[in-house]
C-alpha positions as CSV (number, residue, x, y, z in Angstrom):
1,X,58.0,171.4,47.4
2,X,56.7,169.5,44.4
3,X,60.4,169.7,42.5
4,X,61.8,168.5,46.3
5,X,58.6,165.5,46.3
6,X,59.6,164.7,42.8
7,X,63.7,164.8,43.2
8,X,62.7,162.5,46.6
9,X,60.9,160.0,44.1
10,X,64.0,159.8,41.6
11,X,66.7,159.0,44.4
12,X,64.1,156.1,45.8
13,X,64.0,154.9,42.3
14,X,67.1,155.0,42.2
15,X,68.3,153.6,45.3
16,X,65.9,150.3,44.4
17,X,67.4,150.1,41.2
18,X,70.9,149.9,42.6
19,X,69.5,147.4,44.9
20,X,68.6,145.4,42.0
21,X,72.1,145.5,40.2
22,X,73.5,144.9,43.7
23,X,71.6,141.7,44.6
24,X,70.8,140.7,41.4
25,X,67.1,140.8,41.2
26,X,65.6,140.4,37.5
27,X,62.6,142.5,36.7
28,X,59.6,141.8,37.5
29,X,60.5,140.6,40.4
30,X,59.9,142.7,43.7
31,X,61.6,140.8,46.3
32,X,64.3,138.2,46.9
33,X,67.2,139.9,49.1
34,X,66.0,141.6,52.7
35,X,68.1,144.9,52.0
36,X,65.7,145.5,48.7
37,X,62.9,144.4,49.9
38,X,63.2,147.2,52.3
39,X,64.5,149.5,49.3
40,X,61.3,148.6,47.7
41,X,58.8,149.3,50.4
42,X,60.6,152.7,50.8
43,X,59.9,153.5,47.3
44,X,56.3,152.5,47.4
45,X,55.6,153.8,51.2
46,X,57.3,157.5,49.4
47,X,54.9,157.1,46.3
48,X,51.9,156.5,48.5
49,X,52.7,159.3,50.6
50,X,53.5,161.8,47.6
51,X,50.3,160.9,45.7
52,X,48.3,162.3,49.1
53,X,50.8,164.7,50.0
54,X,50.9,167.0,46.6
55,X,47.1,167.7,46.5
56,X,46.8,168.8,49.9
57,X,49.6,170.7,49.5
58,X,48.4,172.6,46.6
59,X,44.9,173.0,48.0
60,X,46.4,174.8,51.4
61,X,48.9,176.8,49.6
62,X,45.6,178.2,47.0
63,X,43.2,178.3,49.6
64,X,45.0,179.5,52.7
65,X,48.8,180.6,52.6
66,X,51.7,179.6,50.4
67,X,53.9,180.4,52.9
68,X,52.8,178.1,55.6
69,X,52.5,175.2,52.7
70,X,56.0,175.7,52.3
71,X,56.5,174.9,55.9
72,X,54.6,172.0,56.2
73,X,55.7,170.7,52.9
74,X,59.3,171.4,53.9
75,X,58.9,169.5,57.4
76,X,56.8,166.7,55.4
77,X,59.8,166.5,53.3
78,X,62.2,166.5,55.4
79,X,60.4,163.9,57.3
80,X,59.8,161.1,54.4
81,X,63.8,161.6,53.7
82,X,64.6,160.6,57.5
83,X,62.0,158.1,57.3
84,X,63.7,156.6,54.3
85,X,67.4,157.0,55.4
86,X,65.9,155.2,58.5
87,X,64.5,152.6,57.0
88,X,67.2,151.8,54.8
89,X,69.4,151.6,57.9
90,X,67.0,150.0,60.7
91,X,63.7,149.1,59.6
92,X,62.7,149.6,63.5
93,X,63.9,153.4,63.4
94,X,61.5,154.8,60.6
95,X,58.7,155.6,63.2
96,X,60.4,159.0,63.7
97,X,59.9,160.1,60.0
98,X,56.4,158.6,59.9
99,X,55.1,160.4,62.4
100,X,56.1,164.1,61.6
101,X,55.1,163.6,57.7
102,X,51.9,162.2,58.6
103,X,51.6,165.5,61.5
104,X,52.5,168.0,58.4
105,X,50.2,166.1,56.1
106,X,47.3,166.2,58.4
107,X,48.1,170.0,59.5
108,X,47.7,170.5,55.5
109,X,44.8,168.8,54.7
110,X,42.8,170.3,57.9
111,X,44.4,173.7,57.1
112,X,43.3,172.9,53.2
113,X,40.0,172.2,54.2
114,X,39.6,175.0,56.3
115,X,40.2,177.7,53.4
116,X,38.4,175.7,50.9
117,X,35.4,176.4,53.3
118,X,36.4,179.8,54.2
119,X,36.3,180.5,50.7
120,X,33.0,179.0,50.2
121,X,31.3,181.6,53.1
122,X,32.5,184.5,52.1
């Protein structure tokens, strides 16, 4: 899940640096044609999430299951790359993605948390 998180930040690097060639936005700049704009915000939205999103990963899969980290990190994966096809295609239609990472983020941290304290009773 972290090599799939960090693959997933590559090809939205990528994508807003095609965006860049495409429309012909000069560094520094971080806006100036709508398409990456949104390119952009889907690269900073995915960094935003992944910086949350590997801790509680790694805290669930040491302190509860492995397994089940891999499921939730899967379906958060899967998740932030609909959200980000979405957005690319229709700003409007990234709710979708949103939702189920956010669902698989917060079933890892509350799972996380949970056999961190486990842990600390026994």
């Amino acid at each position: 899940m972290t090599l799939g998180t960090s693959l997933l930040l590559f090809a939205c690097t990528a994508y807003v640096g095609r965006c860049r060639i495409k429309f012909g936005i000069k560094a520094p700049a971080v806006s100036g044609h709508p398409q990456f704009d949104i390119a952009y915000r889907i690269q900073s939205n995915t960094l935003e999430n992944s910086v949350a999103f590997l801790p509680v990963l790694w805290v669930f899969a040491l302190n509860l299951s492995s397994q089940w980290a891999t499921v939730f990190g899967a379906g958060w994966l899967a998740a932030r790359v609909w959200y980000a096809l979405a957005y690319a295609r229709q700003p409007q239609a990234r709710a979708g993605g949103f939702v189920l990472s956010m669902l698989c983020f917060a079933a890892l941290g509350l799972g996380g948390a949970w056999g961190v304290l486990r842990g600390l009773l026994v």
